[in-house]
C-alpha positions as a printed Julia matrix, in Angstrom:
462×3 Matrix{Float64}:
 -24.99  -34.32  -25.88
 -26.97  -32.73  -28.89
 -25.79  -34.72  -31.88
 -24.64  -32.33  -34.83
 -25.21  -32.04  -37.99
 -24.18  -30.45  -41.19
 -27.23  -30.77  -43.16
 -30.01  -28.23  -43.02
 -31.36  -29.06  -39.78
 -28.39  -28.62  -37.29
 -28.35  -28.74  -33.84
 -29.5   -25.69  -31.6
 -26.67  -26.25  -29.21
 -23.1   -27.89  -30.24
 -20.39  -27.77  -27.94
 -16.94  -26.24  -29.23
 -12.94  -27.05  -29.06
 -11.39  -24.06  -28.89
  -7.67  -22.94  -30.52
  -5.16  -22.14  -27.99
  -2.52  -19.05  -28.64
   0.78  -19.48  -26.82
   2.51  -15.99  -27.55
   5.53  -14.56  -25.51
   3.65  -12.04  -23.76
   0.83  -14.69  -22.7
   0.96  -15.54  -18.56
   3.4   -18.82  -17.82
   1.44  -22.05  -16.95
  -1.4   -22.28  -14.38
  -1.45  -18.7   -13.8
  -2.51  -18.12  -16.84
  -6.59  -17.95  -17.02
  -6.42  -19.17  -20.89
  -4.58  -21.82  -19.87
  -6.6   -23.05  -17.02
 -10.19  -22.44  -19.11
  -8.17  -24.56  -22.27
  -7.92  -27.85  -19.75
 -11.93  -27.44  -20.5
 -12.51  -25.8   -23.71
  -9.38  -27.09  -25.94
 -10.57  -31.15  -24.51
  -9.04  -33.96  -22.85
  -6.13  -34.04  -24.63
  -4.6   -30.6   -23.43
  -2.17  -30.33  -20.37
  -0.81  -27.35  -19.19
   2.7   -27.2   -19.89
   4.52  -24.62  -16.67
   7.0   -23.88  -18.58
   5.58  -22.49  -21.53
   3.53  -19.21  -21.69
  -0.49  -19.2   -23.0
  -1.59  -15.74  -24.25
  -5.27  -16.5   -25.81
  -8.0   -18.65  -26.71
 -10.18  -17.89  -29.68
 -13.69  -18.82  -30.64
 -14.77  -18.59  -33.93
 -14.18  -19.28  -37.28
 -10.55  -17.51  -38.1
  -8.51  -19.78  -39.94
  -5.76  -19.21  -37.72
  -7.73  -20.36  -34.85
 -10.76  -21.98  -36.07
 -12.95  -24.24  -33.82
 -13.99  -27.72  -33.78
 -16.97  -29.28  -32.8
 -16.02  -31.0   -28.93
 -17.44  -34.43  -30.16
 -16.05  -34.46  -34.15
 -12.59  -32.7   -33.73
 -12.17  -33.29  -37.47
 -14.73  -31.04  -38.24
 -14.73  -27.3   -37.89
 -17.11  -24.78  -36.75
 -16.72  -22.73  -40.59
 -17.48  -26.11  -42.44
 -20.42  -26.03  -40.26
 -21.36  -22.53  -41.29
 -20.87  -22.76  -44.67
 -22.88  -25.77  -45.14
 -26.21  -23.47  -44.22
 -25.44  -19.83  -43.93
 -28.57  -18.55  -43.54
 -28.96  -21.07  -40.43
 -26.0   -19.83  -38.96
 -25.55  -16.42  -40.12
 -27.16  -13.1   -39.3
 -30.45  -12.41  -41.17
 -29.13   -9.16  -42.98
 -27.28   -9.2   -46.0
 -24.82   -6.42  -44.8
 -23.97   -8.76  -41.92
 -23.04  -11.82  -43.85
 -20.81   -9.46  -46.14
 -18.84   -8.35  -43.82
 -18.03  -11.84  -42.94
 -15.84  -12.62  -45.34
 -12.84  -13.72  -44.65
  -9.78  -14.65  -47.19
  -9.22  -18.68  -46.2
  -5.58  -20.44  -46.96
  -5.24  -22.36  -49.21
  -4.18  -25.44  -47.97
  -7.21  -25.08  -44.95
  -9.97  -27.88  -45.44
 -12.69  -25.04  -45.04
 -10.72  -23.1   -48.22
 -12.94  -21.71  -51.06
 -11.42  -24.4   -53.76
 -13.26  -27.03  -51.43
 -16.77  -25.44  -50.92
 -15.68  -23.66  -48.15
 -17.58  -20.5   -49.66
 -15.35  -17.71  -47.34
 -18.74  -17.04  -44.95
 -17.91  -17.1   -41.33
 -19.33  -15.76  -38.17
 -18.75  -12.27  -38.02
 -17.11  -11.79  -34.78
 -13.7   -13.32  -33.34
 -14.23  -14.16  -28.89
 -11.92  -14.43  -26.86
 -10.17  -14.95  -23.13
  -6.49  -13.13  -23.13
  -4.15  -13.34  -20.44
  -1.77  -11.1   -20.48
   1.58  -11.12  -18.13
   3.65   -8.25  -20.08
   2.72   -5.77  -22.43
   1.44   -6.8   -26.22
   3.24   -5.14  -28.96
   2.23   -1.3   -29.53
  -0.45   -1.78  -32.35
  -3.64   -0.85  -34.27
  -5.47   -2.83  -36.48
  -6.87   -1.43  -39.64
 -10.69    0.13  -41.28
 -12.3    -1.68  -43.78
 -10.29    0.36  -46.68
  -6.95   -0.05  -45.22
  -7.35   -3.55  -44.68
  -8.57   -4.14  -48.04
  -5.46   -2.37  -49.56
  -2.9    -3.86  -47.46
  -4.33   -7.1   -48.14
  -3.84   -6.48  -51.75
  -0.59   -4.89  -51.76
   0.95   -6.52  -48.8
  -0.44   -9.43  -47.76
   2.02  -10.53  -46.01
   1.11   -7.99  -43.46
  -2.8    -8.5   -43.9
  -3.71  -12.06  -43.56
  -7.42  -10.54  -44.11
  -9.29   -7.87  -45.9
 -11.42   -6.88  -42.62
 -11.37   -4.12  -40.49
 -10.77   -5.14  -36.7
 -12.64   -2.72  -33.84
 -12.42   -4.48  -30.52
 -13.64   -4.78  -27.13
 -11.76   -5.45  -23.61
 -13.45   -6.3   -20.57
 -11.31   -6.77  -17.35
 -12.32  -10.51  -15.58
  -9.83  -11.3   -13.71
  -8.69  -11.26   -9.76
  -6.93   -7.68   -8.94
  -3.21   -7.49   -9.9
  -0.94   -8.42   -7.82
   1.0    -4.63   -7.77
  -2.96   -3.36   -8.14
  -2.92   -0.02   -6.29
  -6.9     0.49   -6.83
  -8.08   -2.76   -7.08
  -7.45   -3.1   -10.92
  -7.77   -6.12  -12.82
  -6.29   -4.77  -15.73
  -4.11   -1.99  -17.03
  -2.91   -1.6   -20.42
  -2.51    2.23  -22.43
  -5.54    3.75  -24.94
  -5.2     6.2   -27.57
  -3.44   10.01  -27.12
  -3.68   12.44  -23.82
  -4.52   15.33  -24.17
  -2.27   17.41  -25.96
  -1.47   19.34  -23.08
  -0.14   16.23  -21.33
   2.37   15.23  -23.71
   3.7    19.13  -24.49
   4.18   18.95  -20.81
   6.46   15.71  -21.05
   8.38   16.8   -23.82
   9.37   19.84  -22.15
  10.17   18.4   -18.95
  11.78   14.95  -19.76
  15.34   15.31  -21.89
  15.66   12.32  -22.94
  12.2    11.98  -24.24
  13.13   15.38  -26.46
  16.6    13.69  -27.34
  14.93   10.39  -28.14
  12.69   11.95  -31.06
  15.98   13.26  -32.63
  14.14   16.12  -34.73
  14.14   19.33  -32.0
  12.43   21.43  -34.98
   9.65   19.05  -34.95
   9.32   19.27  -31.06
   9.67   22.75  -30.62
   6.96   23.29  -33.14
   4.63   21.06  -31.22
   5.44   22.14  -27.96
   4.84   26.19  -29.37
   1.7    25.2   -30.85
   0.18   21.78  -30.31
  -1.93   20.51  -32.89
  -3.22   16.87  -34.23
  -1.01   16.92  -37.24
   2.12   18.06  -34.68
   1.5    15.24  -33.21
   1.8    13.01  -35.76
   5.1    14.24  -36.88
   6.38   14.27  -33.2
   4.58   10.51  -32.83
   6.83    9.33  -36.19
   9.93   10.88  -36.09
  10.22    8.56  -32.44
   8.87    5.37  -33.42
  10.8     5.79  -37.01
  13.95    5.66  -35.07
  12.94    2.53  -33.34
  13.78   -0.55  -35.24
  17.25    0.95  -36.15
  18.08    1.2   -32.36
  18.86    4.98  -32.17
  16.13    5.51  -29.46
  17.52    2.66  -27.4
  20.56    5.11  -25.61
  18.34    7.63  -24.12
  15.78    4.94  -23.07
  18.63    3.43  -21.22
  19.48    6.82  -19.8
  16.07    7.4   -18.38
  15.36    4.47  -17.23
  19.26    4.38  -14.99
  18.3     7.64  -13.73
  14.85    6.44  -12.43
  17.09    3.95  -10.61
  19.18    6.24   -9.21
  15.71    7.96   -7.75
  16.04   10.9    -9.87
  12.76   11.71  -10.6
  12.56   14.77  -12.1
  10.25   16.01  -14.79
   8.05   12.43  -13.94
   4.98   11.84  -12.06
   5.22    8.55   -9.75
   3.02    6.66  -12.13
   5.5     7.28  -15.46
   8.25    6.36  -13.26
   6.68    3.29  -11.97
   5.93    2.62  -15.94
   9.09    3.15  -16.91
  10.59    1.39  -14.52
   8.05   -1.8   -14.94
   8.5    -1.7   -19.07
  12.54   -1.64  -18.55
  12.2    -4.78  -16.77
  10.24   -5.99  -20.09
  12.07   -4.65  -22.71
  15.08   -3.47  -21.84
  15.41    0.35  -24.33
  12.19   -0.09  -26.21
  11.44    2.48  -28.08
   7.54    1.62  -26.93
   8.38    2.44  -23.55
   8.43    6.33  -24.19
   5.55    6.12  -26.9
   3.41    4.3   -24.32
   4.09    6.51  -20.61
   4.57    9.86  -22.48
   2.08    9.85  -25.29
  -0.65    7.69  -24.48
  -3.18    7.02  -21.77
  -2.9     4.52  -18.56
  -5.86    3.02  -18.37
  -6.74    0.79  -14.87
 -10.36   -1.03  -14.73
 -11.76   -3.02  -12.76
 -13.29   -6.22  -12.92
 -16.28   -5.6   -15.2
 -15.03   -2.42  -16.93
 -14.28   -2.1   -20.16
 -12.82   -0.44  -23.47
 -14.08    0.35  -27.29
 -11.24    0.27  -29.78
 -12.52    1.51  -33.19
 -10.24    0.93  -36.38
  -7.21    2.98  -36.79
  -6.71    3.64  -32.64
  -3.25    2.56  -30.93
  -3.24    0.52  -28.1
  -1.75   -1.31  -26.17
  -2.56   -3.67  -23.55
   0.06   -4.6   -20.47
  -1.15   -6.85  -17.68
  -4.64   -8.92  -17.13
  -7.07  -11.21  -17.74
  -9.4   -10.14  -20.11
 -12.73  -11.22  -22.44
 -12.18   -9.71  -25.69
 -13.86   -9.44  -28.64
 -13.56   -8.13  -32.1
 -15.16   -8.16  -35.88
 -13.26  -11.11  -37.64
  -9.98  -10.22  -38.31
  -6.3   -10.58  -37.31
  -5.08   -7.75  -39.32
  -2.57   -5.82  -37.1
   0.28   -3.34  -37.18
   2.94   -3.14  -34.74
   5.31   -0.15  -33.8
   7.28   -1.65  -30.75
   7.66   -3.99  -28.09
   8.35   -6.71  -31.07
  11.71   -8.07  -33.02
  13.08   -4.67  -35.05
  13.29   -6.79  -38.23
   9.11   -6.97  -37.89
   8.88   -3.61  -37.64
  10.69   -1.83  -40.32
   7.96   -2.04  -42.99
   5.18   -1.48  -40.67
   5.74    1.71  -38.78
   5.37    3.48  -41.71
   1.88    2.11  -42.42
   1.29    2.11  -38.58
   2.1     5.93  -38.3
  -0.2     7.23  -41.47
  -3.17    4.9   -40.12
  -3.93    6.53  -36.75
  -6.6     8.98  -36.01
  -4.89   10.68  -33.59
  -7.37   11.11  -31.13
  -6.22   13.25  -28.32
  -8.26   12.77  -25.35
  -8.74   11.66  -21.85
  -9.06    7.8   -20.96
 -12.88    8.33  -20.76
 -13.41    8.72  -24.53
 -12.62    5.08  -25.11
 -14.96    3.59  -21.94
 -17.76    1.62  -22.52
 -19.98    1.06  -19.73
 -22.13   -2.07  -19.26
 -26.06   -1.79  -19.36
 -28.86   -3.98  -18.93
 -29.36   -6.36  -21.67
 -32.61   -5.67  -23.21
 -33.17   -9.82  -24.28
 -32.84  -11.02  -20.92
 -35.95  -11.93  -19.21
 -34.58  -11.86  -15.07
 -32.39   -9.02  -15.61
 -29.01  -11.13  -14.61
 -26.97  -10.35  -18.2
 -25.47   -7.15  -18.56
 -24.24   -5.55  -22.25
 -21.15   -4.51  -23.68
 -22.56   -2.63  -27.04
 -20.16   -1.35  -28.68
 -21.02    1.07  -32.05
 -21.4    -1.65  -34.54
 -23.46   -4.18  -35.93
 -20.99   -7.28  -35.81
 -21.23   -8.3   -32.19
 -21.98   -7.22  -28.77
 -20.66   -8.96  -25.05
 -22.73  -10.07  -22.58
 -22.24  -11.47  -19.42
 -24.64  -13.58  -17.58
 -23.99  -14.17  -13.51
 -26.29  -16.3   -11.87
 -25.81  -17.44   -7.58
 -27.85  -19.07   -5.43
 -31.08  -16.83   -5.21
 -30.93  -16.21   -8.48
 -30.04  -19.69  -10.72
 -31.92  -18.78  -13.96
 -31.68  -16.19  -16.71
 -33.64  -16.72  -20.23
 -31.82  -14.58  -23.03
 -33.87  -13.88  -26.17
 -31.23  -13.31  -28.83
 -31.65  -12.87  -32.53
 -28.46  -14.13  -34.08
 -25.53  -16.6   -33.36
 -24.41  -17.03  -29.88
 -21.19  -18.19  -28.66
 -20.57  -18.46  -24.86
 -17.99  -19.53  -22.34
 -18.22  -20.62  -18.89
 -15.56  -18.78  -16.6
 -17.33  -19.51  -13.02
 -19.24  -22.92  -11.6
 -20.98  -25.09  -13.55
 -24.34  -24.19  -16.28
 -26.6   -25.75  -18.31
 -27.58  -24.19  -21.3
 -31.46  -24.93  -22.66
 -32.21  -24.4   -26.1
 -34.89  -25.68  -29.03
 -35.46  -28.79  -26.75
 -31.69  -29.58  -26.06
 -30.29  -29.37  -22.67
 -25.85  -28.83  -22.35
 -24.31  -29.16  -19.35
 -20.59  -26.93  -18.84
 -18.12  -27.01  -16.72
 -15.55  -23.65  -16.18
 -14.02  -23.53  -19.49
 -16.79  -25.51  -21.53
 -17.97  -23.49  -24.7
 -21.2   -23.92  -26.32
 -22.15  -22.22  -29.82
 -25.83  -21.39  -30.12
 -27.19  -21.87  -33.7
 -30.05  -19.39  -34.16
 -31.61  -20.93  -37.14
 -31.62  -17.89  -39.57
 -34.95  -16.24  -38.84
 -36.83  -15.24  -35.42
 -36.04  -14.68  -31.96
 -34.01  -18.05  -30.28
 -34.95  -18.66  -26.53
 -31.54  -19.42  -24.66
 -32.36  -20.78  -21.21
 -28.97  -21.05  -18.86
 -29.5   -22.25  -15.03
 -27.18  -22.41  -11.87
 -25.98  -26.58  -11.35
 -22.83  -25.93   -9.75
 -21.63  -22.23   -7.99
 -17.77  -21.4    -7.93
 -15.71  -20.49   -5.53
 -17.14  -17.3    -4.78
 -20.32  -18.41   -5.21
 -21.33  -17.59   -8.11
 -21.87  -18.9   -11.78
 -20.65  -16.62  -14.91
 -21.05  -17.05  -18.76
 -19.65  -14.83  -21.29
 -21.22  -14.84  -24.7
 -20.64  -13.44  -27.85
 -23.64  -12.71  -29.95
 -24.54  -10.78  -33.59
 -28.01   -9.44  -33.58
C-alpha cells in the first residue's frame, strides 16, 4: 500500500476509513447496502450488528463524519488536507472558499489546532434507505450563513447543501416498474394538488384554514401555495393534523377509495404503516411528486427544494454541508422551531417530476468511454460511475481535481503517479491530484461480481 504522508509530497493514492450513520430510517442489518460496503470501507474492526439499522456512509471531510486514512486510523482525511491545500484542493480560489466549513471545537482537525477550516468541497455518499427520511430541504448559501449565526443549533454549518441521488440498488421488492428507488421531489403541478384538495375531505379538513383553500383552489398561484403548504405542516407538531390522517388512512382500509388514484392510496397506505398520522403523509402524496428510477437514474436537488426520499439504495452526493430543515416524519418537539424556517425557505417550484432529472452522459476525461457523468449545475462536484466486465477491464480517467471513489461491484485496482491500489467491494480510495494539471487515474478489472461486472463510483471537483 502507498505509504502517506502529511508533508508536501503526499501520496497519489491513500486508501480511506469511512464514518458509518446508523439513523432510524436506515435498512436493518445485512440488507442494508451501507452496511454490507462498511464490513470493507469502515475496516476490520466493524461487524454488522442485525439488529440495529445503518442509514449512510460518508466520505469526506465533515466533522460529523470525517474519514481516516485505512492504515493510520488516528489520522483524518481534513488533517491531511489542511496540511497542503493547494495539493489537495481545487486550483480556483472560488473553489477552496466555498470549502469552508465551521469545525467543533473539541475536533483534533479544529481551527485552534491548525486545522485551518479547508476541506474538500463535496460530502459522498452510499444511503440505504428502508422508510422514508424526514420531509426536508437544506438551505442557499445566505440562509445557511444566517441560520448559522442566529441559530446554530439548527445549522451546524454556514454552507449551502444542493445534492445529487442516483438509484444503485437491486429493484424493490413491491417495485411495480422495475424501480430501484422511489422517494417524492419538489411541487406538482398546481393543477394536481387543486385537484386533491377538492376531492379529498380530509386533506381540506387537515389544513384547518378553508379561506386559504378555497382561495387556492379558485385561483392557484405560487404564493397560494405557500399559504396552503404552511397552514398544514404548521399544524403538525401540535398534533391537530393527526385525526383526519387517521380518518383517511381507516377509510383506505375499508377500500373506500374515493377522490384517490391507486398510487396515493398505495402511499398512504405504505406511510401509515411508517408513521402512524403524520402530518408528512398528506404533504408528501398530495403536494409533491412520486418519483420511481431506475438503477442508474438520477435527481438534482438545488438549495431551498423539499424532498424527500422513501425507499432505496442510493449514491449521493452533495456540496459540504449537513445543514437541514425538517417539517415531518421526525419527533414534534424537533420540529416546532423549524417549520417556520422550513416553510419561508422553499422555492416553490411547481412542476412535473422531469424538472428535477438529471440524465447521465459520457464523461468527457475518460479515455475508453466506460464512465458515465452525473453533472449537476455547479462547480463543487460531479458523479461518475465507472463499469468495467470482461471485454472491457480498463478505463483511464483524466481528472483535474480531487477524486474520491468507492467500489460497489468485484474487485479494482486503481493506478495512479506510479502507485498501484488494489479494492475489494466496499474499499475506498481518495485520489490526491497534486494542485495543478491534469492527474491520470488508471482503474482495471481483477475480480468481476456477481453479475459480472466491476463498478466504481467516484466523486470528483474539477
Amino acid at each position: 500500500m502507498p505509504k502517506t504522508t502529511i508533508d508536501s509530497t503526499p501520496a497519489t493514492l491513500i486508501r480511506l476509513r469511512t464514518a458509518v450513520q446508523q439513523y432510524p430510517w436506515g435498512k436493518q442489518g445485512s440488507s442494508s447496502l451501507a452496511a454490507r460496503l462498511a464490513k470493507t470501507s469502515v475496516g476490520p474492526d466493524f461487524s454488522i450488528d442485525e439488529s440495529k439499522t445503518y442509514a449512510e456512509i460518508w466520505m469526506g471531510t465533515h466533522p460529523n463524519g470525517p474519514s481516516h486514512l485505512y492504515d493510520a486510523p488516528d489520522t483524518s482525511l481534513h488533517s491531511i488536507v489542511t496540511a497542503n491545500p493547494a495539493a489537495h484542493l481545487p486550483p480556483t480560489s472560488k473553489a477552496q472558499s466555498q470549502s469552508k466549513v465551521p469545525v467543533p471545537a473539541t475536533s483534533s482537525d479544529s481551527p485552534s489546532s491548525g486545522g485551518g477550516g479547508t476541506h474538500i468541497p463535496f460530502l459522498f455518499k452510499i444511503l440505504s434507505i428502508q422508510k422514508a427520511l424526514p420531509l426536508q430541504a437544506h438551505p442557499d448559501k445566505a440562509l445557511g450563513a444566517r441560520m448559522r449565526e442566529q441559530h446554530p443549533d439548527l445549522a451546524p454549518d454556514a454552507n449551502h447543501k444542493p445534492e445529487i441521488a442516483v438509484a444503485i440498488g437491486a429493484p424493490l421488492e413491491d417495485a411495480r416498474e422495475g424501480e430501484s428507488f422511489t422517494g417524492f421531489v419538489g411541487f406538482r403541478p398546481l393543477e394536481d394538488t387543486v385537484a386533491s384538495l377538492k376531492n379529498v375531505p380530509e386533506l381540506k379538513q387537515a389544513v384547518g384554514d378553508h379561506q386559504v383553500v378555497d382561495a387556492f383552489i379558485h385561483g392557484p398561484t405560487c404564493d397560494g401555495l405557500k399559504r396552503v403548504w404552511g397552514a398544514l405542516l404548521t399544524r403538525g407538531p401540535s398534533g391537530e393534523v393527526k385525526p383526519f390522517v387517521e380518518k383517511l388512512a381507516e377509510r383506505l382500509r375499508k377500500g373506500s377509495t374515493a377522490g384517490l388514484s391507486d398510487e396515493q392510496a398505495w402511499l398512504v397506505n405504505k406511510m401509515s404503516k411508517q408513521y402512524p398520522g403524520d402530518v408528512g403523509i398528506l404533504a408528501t402524496t398530495f403536494f409533491m411528486n412520486f418519483v420511481k428510477l431506475q438503477k442508474g437514474q438520477a435527481l438534482w436537488i438545488g438549495a431551498d427544494e423539499v424532498h424527500a426520499y422513501l425507499e432505496g439504495d442510493i449514491i449521493e452526493c452533495m456540496a459540504i454541508s449537513d445543514n437541514v430543515f425538517n417539517a415531518a416524519f421526525s419527533p414534534p418537539e424537533e420540529l416546532t422551531a423549524q417549520v417556520p424556517i422550513f416553510v419561508d425557505m422553499l422555492t416553490y417550484t411547481a412542476r412535473p417530476a422531469t424538472n428535477w432529472a438529471l440524465p447521465p452522459k459520457p464523461y468527457a476525461g475518460a479515455t475508453h468511454g466506460r464512465t458515465t457523468a452525473y453533472d449537476p449545475p455547479l462547480e463543487e462536484f460531479a458523479v461518475l460511475r465507472t463499469a468495467l466486465s470482461g471485454g472491457e477491464a480498463r478505463e483511464v480517467l483524466r481528472v483535474r481535481g480531487p477524486l474520491v471513489g468507492i467500489v460497489t461491484k468485484g474487485g479494482l485496482a486503481v493506478r495512479s503517479g506510479g502507485e498501484e491500489m488494489v479494492l475489494e467491494e466496499g474499499g475506498v480510495v481518495y485520489v490526491v491530484h497534486g494542485g495543478a494539471g491534469e492527474r491520470q487515474v488508471e482503474v482495471e478489472l481483477r475480480e468481476a461480481g456477481e453479475d459480472g461486472e466491476g463498478e466504481v463510483w467516484w466523486s470528483v471537483c474539477e
